[in-house]
C-alpha positions in Angstrom: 105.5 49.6 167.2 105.5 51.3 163.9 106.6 49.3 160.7 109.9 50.3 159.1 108.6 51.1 155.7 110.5 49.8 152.6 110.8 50.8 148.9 111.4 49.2 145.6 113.5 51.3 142.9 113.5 50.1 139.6 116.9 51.8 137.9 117.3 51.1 134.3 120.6 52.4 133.4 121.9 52.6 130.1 123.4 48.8 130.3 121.4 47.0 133.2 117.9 47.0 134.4 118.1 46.8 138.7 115.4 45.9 141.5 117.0 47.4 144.8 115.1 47.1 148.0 115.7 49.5 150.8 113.9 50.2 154.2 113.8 53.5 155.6 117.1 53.5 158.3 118.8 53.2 155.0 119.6 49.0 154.5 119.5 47.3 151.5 117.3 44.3 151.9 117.7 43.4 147.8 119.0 43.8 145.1 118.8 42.1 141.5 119.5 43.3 137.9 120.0 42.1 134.2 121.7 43.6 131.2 119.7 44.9 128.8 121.2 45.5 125.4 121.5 48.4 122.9 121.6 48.6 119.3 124.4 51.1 117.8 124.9 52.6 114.5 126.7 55.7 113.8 123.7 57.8 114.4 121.4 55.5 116.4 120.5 54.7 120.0 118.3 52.5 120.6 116.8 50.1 123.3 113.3 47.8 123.1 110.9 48.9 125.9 109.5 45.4 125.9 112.4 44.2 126.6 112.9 46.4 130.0 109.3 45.5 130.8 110.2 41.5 130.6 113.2 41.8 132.4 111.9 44.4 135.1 109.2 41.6 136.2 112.1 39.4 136.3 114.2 41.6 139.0 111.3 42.7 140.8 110.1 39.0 141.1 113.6 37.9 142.6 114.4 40.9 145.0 110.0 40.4 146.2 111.2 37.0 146.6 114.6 37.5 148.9 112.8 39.2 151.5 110.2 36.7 151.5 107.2 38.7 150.1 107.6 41.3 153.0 104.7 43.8 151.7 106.7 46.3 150.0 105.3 50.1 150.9 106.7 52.5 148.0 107.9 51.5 144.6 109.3 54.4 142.1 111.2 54.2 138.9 114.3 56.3 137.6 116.2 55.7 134.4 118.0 57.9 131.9 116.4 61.1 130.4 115.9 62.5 127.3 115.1 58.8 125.4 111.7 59.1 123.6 109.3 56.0 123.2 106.2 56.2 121.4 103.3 54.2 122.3 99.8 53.8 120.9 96.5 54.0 122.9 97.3 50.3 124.2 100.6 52.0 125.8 102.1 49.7 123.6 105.3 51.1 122.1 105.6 51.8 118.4 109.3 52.2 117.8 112.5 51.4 119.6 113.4 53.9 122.2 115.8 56.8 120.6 118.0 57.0 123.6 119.2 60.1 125.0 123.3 59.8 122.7 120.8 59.2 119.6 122.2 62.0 117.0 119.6 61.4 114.6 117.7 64.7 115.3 120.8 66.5 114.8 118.6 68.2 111.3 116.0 68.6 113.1 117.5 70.4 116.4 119.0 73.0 113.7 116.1 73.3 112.3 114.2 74.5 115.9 117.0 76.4 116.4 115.9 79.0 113.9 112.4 79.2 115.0 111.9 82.7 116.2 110.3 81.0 119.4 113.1 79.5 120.2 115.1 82.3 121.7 112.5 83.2 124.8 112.1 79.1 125.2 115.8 79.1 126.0 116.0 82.0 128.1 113.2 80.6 130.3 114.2 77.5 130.6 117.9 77.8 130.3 118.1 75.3 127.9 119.5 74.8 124.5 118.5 72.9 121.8 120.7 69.4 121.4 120.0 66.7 119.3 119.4 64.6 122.3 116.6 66.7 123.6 112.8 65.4 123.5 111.6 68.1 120.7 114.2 67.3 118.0 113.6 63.4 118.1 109.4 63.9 118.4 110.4 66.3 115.0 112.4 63.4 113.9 109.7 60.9 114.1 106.5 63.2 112.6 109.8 64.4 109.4 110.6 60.5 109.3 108.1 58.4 110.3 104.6 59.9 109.4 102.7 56.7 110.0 104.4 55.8 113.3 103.2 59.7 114.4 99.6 59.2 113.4 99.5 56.4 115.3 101.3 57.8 118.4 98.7 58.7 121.0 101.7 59.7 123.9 105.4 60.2 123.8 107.2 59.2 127.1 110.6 58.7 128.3 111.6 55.6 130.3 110.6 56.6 133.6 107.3 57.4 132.2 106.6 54.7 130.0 107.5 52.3 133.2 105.5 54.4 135.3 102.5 53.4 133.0 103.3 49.5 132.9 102.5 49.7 136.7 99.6 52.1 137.0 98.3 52.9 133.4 98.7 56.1 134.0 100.8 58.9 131.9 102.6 61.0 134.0 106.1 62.3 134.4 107.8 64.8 137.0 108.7 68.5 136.2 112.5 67.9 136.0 112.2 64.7 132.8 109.4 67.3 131.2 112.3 70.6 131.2 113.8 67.8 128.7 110.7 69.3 126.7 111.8 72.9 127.4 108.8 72.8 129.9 109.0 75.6 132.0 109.0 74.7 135.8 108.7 78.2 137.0 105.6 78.7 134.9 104.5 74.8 135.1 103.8 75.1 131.2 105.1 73.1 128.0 106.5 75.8 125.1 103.8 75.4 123.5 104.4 78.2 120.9 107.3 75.7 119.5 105.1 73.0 119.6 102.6 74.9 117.8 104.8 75.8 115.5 106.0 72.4 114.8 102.2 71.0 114.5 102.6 68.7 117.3 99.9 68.6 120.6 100.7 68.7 123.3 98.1 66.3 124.2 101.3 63.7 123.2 102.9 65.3 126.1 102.4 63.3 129.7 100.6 65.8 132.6 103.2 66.7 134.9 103.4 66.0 138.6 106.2 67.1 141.4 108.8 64.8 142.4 107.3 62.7 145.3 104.0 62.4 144.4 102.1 59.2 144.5 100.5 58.8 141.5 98.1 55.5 142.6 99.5 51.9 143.2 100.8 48.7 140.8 97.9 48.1 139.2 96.5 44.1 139.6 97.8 43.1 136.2 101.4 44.7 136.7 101.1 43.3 140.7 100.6 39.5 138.9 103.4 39.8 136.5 105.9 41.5 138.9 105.2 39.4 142.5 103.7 43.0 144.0 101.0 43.4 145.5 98.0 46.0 144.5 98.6 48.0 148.2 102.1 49.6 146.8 101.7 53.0 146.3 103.6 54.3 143.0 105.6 57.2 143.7 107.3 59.9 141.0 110.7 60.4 141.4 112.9 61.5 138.3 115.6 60.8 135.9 118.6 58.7 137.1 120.9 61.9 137.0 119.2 64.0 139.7 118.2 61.0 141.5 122.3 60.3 141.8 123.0 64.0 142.8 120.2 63.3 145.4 121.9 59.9 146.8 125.0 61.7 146.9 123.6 63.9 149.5 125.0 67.2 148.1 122.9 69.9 149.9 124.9 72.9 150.8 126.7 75.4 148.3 130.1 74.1 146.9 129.5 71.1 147.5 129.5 68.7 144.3 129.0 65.3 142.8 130.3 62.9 140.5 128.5 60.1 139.5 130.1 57.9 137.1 128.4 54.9 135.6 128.1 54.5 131.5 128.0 58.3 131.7 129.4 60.9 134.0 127.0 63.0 136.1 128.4 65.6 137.4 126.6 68.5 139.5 126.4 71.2 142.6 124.4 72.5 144.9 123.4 75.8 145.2 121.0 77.8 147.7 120.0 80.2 144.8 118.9 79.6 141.2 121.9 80.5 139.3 122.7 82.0 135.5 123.9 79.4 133.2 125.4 79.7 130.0 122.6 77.3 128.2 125.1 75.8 125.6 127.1 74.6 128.2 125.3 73.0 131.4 121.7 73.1 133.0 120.2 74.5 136.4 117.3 72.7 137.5 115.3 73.6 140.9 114.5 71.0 143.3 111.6 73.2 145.0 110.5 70.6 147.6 114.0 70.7 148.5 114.8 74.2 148.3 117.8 73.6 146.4 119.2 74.6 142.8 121.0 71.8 140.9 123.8 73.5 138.4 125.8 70.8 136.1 124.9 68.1 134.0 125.8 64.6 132.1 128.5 63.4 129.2 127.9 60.4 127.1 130.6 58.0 128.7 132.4 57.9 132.3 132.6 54.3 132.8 131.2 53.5 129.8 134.9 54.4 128.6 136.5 51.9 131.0 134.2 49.0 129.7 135.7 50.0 125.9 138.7 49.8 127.0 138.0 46.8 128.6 136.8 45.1 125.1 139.7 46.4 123.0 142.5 45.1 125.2 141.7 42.9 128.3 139.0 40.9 126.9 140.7 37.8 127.6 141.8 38.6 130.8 140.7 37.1 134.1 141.0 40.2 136.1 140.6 43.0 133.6 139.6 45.9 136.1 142.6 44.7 138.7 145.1 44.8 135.8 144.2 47.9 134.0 144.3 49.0 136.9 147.7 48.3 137.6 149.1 49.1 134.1 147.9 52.5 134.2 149.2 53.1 137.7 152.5 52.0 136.1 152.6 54.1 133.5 153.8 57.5 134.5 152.0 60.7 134.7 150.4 61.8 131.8 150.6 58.9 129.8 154.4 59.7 128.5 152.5 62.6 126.0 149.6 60.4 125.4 146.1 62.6 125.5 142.8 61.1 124.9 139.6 62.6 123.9 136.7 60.4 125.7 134.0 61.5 122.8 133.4 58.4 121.8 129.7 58.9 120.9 129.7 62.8 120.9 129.1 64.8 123.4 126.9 66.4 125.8 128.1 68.9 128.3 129.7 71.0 128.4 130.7 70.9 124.7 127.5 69.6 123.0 129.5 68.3 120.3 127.2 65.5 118.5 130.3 64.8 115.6 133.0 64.5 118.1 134.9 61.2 118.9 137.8 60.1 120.6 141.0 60.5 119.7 144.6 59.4 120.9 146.6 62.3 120.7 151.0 61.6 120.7 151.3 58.1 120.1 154.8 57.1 119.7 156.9 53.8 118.8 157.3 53.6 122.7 154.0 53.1 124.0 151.6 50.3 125.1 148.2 49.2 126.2 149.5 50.6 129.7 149.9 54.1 128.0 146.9 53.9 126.0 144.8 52.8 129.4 146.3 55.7 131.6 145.5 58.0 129.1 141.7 56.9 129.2 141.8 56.5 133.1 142.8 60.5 133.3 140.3 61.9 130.7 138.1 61.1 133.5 139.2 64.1 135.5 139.4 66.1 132.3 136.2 65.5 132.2 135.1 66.6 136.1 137.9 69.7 135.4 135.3 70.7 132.4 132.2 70.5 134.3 134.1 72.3 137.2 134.8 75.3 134.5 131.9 75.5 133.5 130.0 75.8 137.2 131.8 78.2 138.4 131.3 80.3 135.9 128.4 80.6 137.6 129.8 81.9 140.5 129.5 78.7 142.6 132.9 77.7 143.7 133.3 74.2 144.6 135.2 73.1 147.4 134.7 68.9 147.5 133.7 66.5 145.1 131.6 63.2 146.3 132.0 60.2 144.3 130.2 57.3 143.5 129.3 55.1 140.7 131.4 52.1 139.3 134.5 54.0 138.4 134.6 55.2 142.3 135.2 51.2 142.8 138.9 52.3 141.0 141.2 54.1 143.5 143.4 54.5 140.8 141.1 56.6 139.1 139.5 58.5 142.2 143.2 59.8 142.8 143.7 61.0 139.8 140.3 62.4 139.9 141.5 64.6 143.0 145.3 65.4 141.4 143.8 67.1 138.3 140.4 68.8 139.5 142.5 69.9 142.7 139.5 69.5 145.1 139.1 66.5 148.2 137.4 63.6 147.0 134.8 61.8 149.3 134.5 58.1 148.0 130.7 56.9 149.3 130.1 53.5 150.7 127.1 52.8 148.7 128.2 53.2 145.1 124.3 53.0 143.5 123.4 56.4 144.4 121.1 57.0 142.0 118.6 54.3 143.4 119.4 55.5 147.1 118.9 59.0 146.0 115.4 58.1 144.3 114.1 56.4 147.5 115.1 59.3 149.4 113.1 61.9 147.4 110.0 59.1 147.1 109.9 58.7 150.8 110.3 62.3 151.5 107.5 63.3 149.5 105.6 61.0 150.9 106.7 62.2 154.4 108.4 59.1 155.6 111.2 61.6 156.6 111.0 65.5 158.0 113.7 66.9 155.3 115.9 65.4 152.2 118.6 65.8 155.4 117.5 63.3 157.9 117.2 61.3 154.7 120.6 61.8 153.7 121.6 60.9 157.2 120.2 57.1 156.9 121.7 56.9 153.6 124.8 58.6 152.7 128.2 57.1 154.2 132.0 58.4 153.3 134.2 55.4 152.8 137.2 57.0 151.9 138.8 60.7 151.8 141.3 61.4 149.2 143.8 64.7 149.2 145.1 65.8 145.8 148.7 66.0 145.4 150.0 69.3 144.6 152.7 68.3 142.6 150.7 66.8 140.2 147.9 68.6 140.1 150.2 71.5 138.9 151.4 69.0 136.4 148.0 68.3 135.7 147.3 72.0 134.5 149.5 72.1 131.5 148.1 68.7 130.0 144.6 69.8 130.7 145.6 72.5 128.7 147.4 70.7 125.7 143.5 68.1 125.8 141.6 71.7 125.4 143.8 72.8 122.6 143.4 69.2 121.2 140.0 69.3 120.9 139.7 72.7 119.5 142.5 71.9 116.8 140.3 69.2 115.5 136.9 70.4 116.1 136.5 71.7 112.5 137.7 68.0 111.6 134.9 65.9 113.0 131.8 67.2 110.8 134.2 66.3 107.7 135.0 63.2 109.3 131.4 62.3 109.9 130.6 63.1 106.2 133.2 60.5 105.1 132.1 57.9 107.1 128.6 58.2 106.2 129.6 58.3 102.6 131.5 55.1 102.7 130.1 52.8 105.2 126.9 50.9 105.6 124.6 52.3 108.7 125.1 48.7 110.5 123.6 48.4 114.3 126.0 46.7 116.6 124.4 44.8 119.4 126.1 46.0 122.5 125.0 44.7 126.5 127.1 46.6 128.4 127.8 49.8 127.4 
């Protein structure tokens, strides 16, 4: 009788780090995780790698320890994207981690912008040129921190740099490097911008497919974490694609939303697809023969846990009971519109001075006002991504979703009343570590196709219809929040330029985003 093979995912989110067991028929044997805490200015973003490292041993040694040291087969890591760490030739990190809402490069991504290299970059990759990309914040460090650069011997992302803690090795996947603007048709980094900008691309890890094993825990990394040296280490990618993966969206029209500190929100497609660049990304999944069109804001339920600290801190039950005041409240918020840009922007506006706003506020209303008008920016949100994807020509008929604001019915109906599309609720909400052990064990053969994967993993909890009625309602405010945001647009740059002219640069320590 064959052994039922079992995999460890490491996710490191943008508030918790989490060890999650699974076996191949889909169970989850473990799980564990920790918070891990970030550091907040008004520009800054930033986590300590040695902090994930500590705490990583930490889960990996409880969840080893629940299934009573069963050998574990496959281990992979996924995390967030776009966060640069620099480490020395001791892989030892140099610098906090910028994380992927760090607008500190925001000079330096203008500055790229003009490059006259910079034009065919984008068109190949289909990428533009945010301050939360990978070359404005390694411009950032050589511009800002010339010592820190001499010094630097690799730049990684999460994945990567937790990739090396188990192996030594300096790897990442092709879908973390297009962060880089690498090119994964032509499998090359643009090395005519980083020529231009002076920096190697020997700082740059060597690139590998998604579901390659790239060796196993090394015997240090197997002491620390309760391992053993027999796990093979396998490459998935960033948490984003991993979730879109778990989701098991597959077929054209078919979408996701993933919504945990930030909203993930893509579709499938059977064909690569033109984007407009300054609005979302396409990324091919070539081992699955599938085009992924879409891509991530900078809060979903990271909104939900502000508004959680602003009024129901005290509270017992402060998901139940937002939950009911919003439902109380009526449609719309009685005129109340919110802006969810509470650290800027990614898509589809790519707005790094943008911040949230309340929009009507009268005499009348409340925290019950206030909290519905949060709950439905978060279709706004999936009605902007929407927008934007079928511009492509992709036209998307139902929307899967998971993450921890799925665990809010409230908010999955209102989800489905403004976007107009069925809403599939999954059973397993961490889709982004399901989706990464389905890629890991389908590159490593364990199953025939990302579809028999899907079929051990992905279950539908609950179907919700959109209500015509409202979603017509639903039109006109989405509407007035559009107009909203471009009224003020021209507001937030002079607004940033203010603060930063009358306030100290403080960091704010912050657990859970």
């Amino acid at each position: 009788m064959n052994k039922v093979k079992t995999i460890l995912v490491l996710n490191m989110g943008m508030k918790s780090i989490r060890s999650i067991i699974f076996d191949e028929e889909g169970n989850k044997l473990a799980s564990s995780s920790l918070p891990i805490v970030s550091l907040l200015t008004e520009e800054t973003v930033t986590q300590d790698p040695a902090e994930w490292w500590s705490k990583a041993c930490r889960v990996i040694q409880e969840t080893v320890s629940d299934i009573n040291n069963i050998p574990i087969d496959y281990l992979t890591v996924t995390s967030s994207s776009s966060c640069l760490i620099c480490v020395d030739k001791h892989g030892n990190a140099l610098l906090p981690c910028m994380m992927v809402s760090d607008k500190r490069a925001k000079a330096e991504s203008d500055s790229i912008m003009k490059l006259s290299t910079f034009p065919p970059v984008k068109n190949r990759t289909n990428l533009g040129m945010d301050a939360s990309l990978l070359l404005p914040k390694a411009l950032w460090v050589k511009n800002h921190e010339e010592q820190i650069f001499e010094k630097t011997s690799k730049f990684l992302s999460p994945n990567d740099y937790l990739i090396m803690k188990f192996t030594g090795k300096h790897v990442t996947d092709y879908m973390n490097a297009h962060k880089w603007h690498y090119d994964t048709e032509k499998k090359q980094y643009p090395f005519e911008i980083l020529n231009e900008l002076d920096i190697s691309t020997d700082l740059l890890p060597e690139v590998v497919n998604p579901g390659t094993c790239v060796g196993t825990v090394s015997p240090m990394a197997a002491t620390e974490t309760g391992l053993t040296a027999k796990t093979k280490v396998v490459i998935t990618t960033y948490d984003a694609i991993c979730s879109f993966v778990g989701s098991g969206v597959l077929k054209d029209g078919e979408a996701s939303d993933v919504s945990g500190t930030v909203t993930v929100f893509r579709a499938a497609s059977q064909r690569k697809r033109t984007v407009n660049a300054n609005k979302i990304q396409h990324l091919p999944y070539y081992e699955a023969g599938i085009h992924i069109v879409g891509g991530s804001n900078n809060l979903g339920g990271g909104l939900i846990e502000w508004v959680k600290q602003c009024y129901y801190q005290k509270e017992m039950l402060p998901y139940e009971l937002m939950e009911k005041d919003a439902g109380e409240a009526a449609l719309g918020a009685s005129g109340v519109i919110f802006l969810p840009y509470l650290l800027g922007e990614r898509a589809p506006i790519w707005d790094s001075n943008a911040r949230g706003v309340f929009f009507g506020l009268e005499r009348m209303h409340t925290r019950k006002e206030m909290t519905r008008a949060v709950f439905e920016s978060t279709g706004f949100i999936d009605l902007d991504m929407i927008t934007a994807i079928e511009e492509t020509g992709i036209q998307i008929g139902t929307i899967r979703l998971s993450g921890g604001l799925a665990r809010l019915n409230l908010i999955s109906q209102i989800k489905a009343d403004i976007t107009g599309r069925q809403i599939e609720v999954l059973s397993e909400f961490e889709t982004t570590a399901t989706g990464a052990a389905m890629m890991a064990m389908y590159g490593q053969g364990v199953y025939a196709s990302l579809e028999e994967a899907a079929n051990q993993f992905v279950k539908i909890r609950m179907i919700i219809h959109p209500d015509q009625k409202n979603y017509e309602k639903y039109q006109e405010l989405y509407s007035l929040y559009k107009e909203t945001y471009n009224t003020l647009k021209c507001l937030f740059p002079k607004r940033m330029s203010l603060t930063e002219k009358l306030y100290d640069k403080r960091k704010i320590r912050i657990e859970n985003l």
